[in-house]
C-alpha positions in Angstrom: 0.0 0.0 0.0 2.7 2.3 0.4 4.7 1.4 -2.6 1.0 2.2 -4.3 1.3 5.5 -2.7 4.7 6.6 -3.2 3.9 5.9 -6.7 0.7 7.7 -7.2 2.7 10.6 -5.4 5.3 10.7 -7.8 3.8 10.9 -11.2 1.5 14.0 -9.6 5.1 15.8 -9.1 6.4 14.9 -12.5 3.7 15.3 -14.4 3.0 19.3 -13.4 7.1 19.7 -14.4 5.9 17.9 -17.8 3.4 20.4 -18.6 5.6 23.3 -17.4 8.5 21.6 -20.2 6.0 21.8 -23.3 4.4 25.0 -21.9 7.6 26.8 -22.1 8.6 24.9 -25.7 5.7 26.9 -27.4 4.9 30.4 -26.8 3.5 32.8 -29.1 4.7 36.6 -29.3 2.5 39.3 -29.8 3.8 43.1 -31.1 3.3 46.1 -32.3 3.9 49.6 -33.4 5.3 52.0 -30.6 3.1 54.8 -31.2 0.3 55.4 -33.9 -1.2 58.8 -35.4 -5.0 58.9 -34.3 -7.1 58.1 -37.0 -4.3 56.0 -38.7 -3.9 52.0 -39.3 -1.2 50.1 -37.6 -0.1 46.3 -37.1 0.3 43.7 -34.9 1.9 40.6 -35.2 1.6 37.4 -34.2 5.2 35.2 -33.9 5.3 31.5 -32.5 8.9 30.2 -30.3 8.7 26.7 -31.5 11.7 25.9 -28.9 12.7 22.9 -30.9 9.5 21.6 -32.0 7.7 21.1 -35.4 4.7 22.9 -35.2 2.0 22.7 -38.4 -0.9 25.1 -36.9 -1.8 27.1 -34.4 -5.1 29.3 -33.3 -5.4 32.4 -30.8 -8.1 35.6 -30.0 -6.8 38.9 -30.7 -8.5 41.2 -28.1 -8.6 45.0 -27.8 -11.2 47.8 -26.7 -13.1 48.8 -29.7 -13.8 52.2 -28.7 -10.6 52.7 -29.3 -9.9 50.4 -32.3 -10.9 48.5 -34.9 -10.8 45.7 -37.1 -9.0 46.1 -40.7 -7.6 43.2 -42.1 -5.3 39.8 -41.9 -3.1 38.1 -43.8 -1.2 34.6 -42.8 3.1 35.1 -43.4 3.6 31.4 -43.2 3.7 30.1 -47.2 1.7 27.6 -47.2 -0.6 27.4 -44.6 -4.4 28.9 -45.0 -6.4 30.3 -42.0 -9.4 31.7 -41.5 -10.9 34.7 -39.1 -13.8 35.1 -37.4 -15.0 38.5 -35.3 -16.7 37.1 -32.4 -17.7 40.3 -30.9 -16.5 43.8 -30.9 -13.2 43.4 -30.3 -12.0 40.2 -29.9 -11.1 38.3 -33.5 -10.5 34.5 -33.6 -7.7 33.1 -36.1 -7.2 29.6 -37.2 -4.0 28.7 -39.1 -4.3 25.2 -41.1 -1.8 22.7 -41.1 -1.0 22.3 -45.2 1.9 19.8 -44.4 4.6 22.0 -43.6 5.8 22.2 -40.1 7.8 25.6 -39.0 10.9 25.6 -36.8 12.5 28.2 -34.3 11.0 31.8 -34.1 8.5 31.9 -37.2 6.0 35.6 -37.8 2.7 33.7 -38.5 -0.1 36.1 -38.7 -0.4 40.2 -39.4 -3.4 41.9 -38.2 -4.2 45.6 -39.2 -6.2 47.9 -36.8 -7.6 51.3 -36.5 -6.7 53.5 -33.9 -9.7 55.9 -33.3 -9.3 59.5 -34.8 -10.8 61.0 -31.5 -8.0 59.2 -29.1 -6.0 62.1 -27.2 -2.2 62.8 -27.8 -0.4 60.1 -25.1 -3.1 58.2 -25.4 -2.3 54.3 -24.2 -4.0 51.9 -25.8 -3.6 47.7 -25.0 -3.8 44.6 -27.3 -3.9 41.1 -26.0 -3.8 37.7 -27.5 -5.4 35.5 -25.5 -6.0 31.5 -25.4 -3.3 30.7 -27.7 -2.8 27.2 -28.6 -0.3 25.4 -30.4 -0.6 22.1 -32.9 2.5 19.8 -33.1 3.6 17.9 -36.1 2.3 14.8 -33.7 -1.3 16.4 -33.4 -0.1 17.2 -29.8 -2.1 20.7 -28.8 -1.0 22.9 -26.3 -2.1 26.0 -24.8 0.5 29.1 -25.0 0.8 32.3 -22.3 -1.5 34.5 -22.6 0.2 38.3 -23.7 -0.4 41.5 -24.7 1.5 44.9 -26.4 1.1 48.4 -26.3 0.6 51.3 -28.6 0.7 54.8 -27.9 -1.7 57.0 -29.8 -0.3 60.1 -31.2 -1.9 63.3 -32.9 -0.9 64.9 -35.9 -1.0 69.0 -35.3 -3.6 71.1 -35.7 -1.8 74.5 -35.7 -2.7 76.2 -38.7 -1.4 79.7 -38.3 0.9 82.4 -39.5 3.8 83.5 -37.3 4.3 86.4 -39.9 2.9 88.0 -42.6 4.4 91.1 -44.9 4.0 92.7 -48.3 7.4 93.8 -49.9 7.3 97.8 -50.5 3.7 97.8 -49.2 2.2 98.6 -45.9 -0.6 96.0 -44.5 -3.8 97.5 -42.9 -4.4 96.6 -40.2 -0.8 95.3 -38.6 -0.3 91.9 -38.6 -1.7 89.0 -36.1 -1.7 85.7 -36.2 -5.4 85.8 -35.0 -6.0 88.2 -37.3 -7.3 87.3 -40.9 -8.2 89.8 -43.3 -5.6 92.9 -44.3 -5.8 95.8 -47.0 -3.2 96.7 -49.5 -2.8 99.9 -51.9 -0.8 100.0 -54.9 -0.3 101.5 -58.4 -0.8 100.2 -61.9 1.2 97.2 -62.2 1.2 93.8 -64.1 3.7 91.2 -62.2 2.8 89.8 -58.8 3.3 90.9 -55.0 6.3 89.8 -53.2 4.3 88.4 -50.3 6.1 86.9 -47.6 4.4 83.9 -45.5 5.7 82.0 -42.5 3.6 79.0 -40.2 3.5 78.9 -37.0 4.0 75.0 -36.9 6.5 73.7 -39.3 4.1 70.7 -40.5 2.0 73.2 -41.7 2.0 74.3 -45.6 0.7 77.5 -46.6 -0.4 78.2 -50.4 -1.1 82.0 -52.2 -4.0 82.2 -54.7 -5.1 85.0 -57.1 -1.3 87.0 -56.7 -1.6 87.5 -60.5 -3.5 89.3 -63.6 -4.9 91.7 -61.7 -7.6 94.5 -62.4 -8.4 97.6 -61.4 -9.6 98.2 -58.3 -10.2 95.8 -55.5 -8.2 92.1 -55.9 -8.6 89.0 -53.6 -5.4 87.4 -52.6 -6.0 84.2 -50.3 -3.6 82.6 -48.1 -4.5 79.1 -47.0 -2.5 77.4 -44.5 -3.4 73.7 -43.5 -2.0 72.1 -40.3 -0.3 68.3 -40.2 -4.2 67.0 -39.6 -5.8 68.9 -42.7 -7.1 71.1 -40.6 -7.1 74.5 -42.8 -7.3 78.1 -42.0 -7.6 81.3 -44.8 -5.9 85.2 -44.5 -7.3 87.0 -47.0 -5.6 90.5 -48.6 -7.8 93.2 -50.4 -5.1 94.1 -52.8 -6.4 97.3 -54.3 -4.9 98.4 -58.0 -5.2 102.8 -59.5 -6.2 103.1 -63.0 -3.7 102.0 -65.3 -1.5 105.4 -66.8 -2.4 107.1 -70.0 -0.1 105.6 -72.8 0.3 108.2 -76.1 0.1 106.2 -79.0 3.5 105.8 -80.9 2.1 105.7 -84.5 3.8 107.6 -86.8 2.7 106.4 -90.3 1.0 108.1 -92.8 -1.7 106.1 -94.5 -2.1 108.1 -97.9 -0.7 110.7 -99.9 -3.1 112.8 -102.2 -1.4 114.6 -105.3 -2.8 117.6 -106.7 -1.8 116.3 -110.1 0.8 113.8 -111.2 1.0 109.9 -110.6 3.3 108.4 -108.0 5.8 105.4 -109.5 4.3 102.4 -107.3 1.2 102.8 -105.5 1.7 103.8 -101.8 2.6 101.9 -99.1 3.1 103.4 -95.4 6.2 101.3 -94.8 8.0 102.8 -98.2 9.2 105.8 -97.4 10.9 107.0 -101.0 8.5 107.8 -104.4 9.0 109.4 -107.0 6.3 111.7 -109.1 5.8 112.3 -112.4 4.1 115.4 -113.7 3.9 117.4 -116.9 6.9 119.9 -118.2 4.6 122.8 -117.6 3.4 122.1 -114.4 4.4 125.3 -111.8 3.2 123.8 -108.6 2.2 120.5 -107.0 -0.1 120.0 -103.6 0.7 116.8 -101.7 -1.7 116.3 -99.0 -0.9 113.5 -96.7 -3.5 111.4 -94.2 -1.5 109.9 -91.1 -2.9 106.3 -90.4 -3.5 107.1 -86.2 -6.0 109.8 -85.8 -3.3 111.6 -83.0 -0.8 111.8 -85.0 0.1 115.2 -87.3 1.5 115.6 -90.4 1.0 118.5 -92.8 0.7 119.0 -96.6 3.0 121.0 -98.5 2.5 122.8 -101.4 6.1 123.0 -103.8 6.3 125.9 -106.4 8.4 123.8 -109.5 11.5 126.0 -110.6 13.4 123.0 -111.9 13.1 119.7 -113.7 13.0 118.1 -110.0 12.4 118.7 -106.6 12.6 116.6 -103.5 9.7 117.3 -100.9 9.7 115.7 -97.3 6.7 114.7 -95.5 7.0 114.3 -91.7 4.4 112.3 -89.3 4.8 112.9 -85.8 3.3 110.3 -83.5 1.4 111.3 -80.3 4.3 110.2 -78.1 6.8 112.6 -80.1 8.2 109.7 -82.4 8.3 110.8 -86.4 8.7 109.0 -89.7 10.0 111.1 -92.9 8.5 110.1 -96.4 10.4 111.6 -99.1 9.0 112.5 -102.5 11.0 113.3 -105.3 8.8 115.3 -108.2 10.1 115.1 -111.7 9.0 116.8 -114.6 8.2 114.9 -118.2 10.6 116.2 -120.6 8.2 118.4 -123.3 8.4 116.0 -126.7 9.1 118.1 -130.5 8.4 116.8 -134.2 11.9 116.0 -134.9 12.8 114.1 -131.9 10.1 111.5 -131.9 11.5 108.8 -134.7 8.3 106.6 -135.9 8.3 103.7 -138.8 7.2 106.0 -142.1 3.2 105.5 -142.7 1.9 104.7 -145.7 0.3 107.9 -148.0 -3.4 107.9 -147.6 -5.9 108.8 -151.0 -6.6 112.6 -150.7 -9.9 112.3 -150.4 -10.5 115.9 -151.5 -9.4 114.9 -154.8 -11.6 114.5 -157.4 -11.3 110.8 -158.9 -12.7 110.1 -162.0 -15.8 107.8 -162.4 -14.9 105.7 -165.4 -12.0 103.9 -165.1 -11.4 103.7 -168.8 -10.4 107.0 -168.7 -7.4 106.6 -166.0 -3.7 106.7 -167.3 -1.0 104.7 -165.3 2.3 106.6 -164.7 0.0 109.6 -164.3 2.5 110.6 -160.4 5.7 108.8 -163.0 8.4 111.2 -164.3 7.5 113.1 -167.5 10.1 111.9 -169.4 9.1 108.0 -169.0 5.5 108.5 -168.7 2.9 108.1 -171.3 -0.8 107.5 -171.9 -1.8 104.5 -172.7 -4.8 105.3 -174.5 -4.5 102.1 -177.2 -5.3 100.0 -174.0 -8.4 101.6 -173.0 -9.9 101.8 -176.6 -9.1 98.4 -176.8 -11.2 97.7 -173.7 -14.0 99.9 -175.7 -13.9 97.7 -178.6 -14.0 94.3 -177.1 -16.8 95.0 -175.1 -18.9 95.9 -178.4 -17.8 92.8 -180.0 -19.0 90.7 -176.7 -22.3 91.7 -177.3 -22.6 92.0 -181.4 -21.2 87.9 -181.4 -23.8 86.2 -179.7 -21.9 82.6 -179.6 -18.2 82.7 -180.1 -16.8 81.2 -182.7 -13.0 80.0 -183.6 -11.9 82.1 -185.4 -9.8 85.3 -185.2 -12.8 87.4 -183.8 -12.4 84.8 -180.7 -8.7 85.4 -180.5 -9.8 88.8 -180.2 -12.3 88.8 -177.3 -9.7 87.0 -175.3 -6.9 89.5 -176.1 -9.1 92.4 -175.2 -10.5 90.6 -171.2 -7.1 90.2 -170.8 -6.3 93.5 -172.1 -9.3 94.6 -169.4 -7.9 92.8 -166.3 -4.7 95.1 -166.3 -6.2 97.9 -166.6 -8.0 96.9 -163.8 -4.9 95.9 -161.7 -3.3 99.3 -163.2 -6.6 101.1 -161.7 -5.9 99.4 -158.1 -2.2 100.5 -158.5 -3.4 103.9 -159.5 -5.8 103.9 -156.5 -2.6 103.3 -153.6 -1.1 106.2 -155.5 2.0 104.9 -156.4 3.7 105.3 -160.0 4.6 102.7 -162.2 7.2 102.7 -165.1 5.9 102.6 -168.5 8.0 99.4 -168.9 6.6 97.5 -166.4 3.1 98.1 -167.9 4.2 97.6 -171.5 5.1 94.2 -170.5 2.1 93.6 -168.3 0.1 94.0 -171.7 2.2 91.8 -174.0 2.3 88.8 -171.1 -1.7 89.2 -171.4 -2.2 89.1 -175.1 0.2 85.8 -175.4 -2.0 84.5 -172.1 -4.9 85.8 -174.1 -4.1 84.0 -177.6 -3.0 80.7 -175.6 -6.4 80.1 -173.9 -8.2 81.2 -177.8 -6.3 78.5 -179.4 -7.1 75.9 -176.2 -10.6 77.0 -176.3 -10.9 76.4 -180.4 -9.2 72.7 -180.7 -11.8 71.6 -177.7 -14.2 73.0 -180.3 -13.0 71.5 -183.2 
């Protein structure tokens, strides 16, 4: 009975240091950030002390106060193993990591969990997260429970300072002074096209500060906002009431001269108010010349002139003066057309015209040729015409012709006819011909003359 005892008494001491052993073999870790921004997300993660032992899965709570926090996200780190999650209530998040066949050794990261901190949490602000009923699966199925633990993160707060420390306008004075609690200023300046030097500075260096409407401005009253915004978004606005005078009277610098009226002549090219040389062309007996010019801006002056022409060419200057004072000078030089006489214009000769007060005779039978000749070379040819006489009686005594020397005749005497006709033409253009040249005119027609008779009587005969 007491062997029984001793027995029963020593397995109840060894078997407490047993459970201490695999108690202390597998632990897991919880951690997190030091501090977080309120209203930012942070992590915490889970890590398992293996102490020697192949572990393929694992479960545990993640606990936390949720009016502080809140529940983002999870992911497993272990490749290979799945796990699933499960929010029980508000705050408190179960996790289950699978065993996938791979067993992890030493100090292994399994799990990342993402929370919320609360945007209204004070600065210092402690806030606790705990892992709690941990347990731990062996590669031999063994499960054991871990310590229960927990980490701390301290909440933070981004500033809300969105001030000036200074404000100033460089070569202007600011109405009223400035304060940092004070928002809205005045300005005065003159006309002016570039920005304001404005110089800015924030109270808390996290802070930005931005300038709007410093440019284009307009007459009279301009807006020019400064909005600063603190490390937490928080925004505040200064605002300057940048008044602007009239902008200054300008005289216009246009000096050109848009036309040029000319009592008489013509100008060598038409006018232009960038060409600022012409010359003018006018008659030889012109005495005087009026040039009237028309400047192109209606400020500007420029008078005419009026030139008395003593010479063959005279230079006259127009001058425009702008509004501002600027000038342009046109120059115009007149010249005078040389006066033209009979003998120095040399034209092709023209050919005589008829007189047409002359009296020309009716019948051209009575016309001589050579009558404008020479005397010596010239004579009537009065056989011709009466020749002409005579064949026309014969045409009309001989009804039909016959072949015969009457025929012969008739021929001799329409031939005869046609150059007295081309001698009447020639006559007409009243140019002479020598007797020569008509004598042989009238022997080339009668042998014409006889040739066609004799033609005419063998088709006959």
């Amino acid at each position: 009975m007491k062997k029984i005892f001793a027995i029963i008494l020593c397995v109840m001491l060894i078997v407490p240091f047993a459970c201490i052993s695999v108690f202390a073999a597998s632990e897991i870790d919880i951690s997190c950030d030091a501090s977080v921004m309120a209203g930012d997300n942070f992590t915490v993660t889970a890590t398992i002390d293996t102490n020697g032992y192949d572990v393929i899965g694992a479960d545990f709570y993640i606990e936390f106060d949720s009016s502080q926090l809140s529940y983002v996200s999870s992911k497993c780190l272990v490749s290979g193993w799945e796990y699933s999650e499960s929010v029980k209530s508000d705050g408190k998040v179960y996790f289950l990591c699978n065993y996938t066949g791979k067993a992890i050794e030493g100090d292994t990261k399994i799990m990342q969990i993402t929370l919320k901190a609360d945007a209204d949490l004070a600065k210092g602000e402690s806030v606790k997260i705990t892992i709690s009923s941990p347990r731990v699966t062996t590669e031999s199925f063994e499960e054991f429970e871990a310590r229960k633990q927990s980490c701390y993160v301290t909440i933070d707060r981004r500033s809300s300072v969105c001030t000036l420390s200074s404000l100033s306008v460089d070569g202007l004075t600011l109405e009223p002074s400035f304060s940092p609690s004070v928002t809205e200023y005045k300005v005065s300046f003159e006309y002016r096209t570039d920005p304001l030097t404005i110089n800015a500075s924030v109270t808390d260096s996290k802070s930005k500060v931005k300038i709007y409407g410093n440019e284009s401005f307009k007459e009279g009253d301009n807006k020019i906002r400064l909005t600063v915004t603190a490390e937490d978004g928080t925004t505040k606005d200064y605002i300057i009431t940048a008044t602007m005078g009239k902008k200054p009277y300008v005289p216009s610098s246009d000096c050109y001269i848009s036309n040029v009226e000319l009592s008489t002549g013509n100008l060598d090219v038409d006018f232009y108010h960038r060409t600022y040389t012409y010359t003018v062309y006018v008659e030889h007996d012109t005495e005087q010349i009026t040039l009237t010019p028309t400047p192109r801006d209606d400020k500007a002056t420029c008078e005419g002139k009026t030139v008395e022409l003593d010479g063959d060419e005279v230079s006259v200057k127009l001058v425009c003066t702008a509004e501002d004072g600027s000038e342009k000078t046109y120059t115009f030089n007149i010249v005078k057309i040389p006066k033209q006489t009979e003998g120095e214009t040399t034209a092709e000769p023209e050919t005589e015209e008829p007189d047409t007060d002359q009296t020309q005779p009716e019948d051209t039978s009575d016309i001589t040729i050579g009558d404008t000749a020479d005397s010596e070379s010239s004579a009537p040819v009065e056989d011709t015409a009466d020749l002409t006489t005579e064949s026309d009686n014969a045409t009309e005594d001989i009804p039909t012709p016959m072949p015969d020397e009457d025929e012969s005749i008739q021929s001799t005497a329409e031939e005869t006819n046609t150059a007295d006709t081309k001698a009447d033409v020639v006559t007409g253009i009243n140019k002479p011909i020598p007797l020569w040249v008509a004598l042989v005119c009238s022997v080339v027609s009668l042998i014409l003359g006889a040739a066609i008779s004799a033609i005419i009587f063998k088709r006959k005969f």
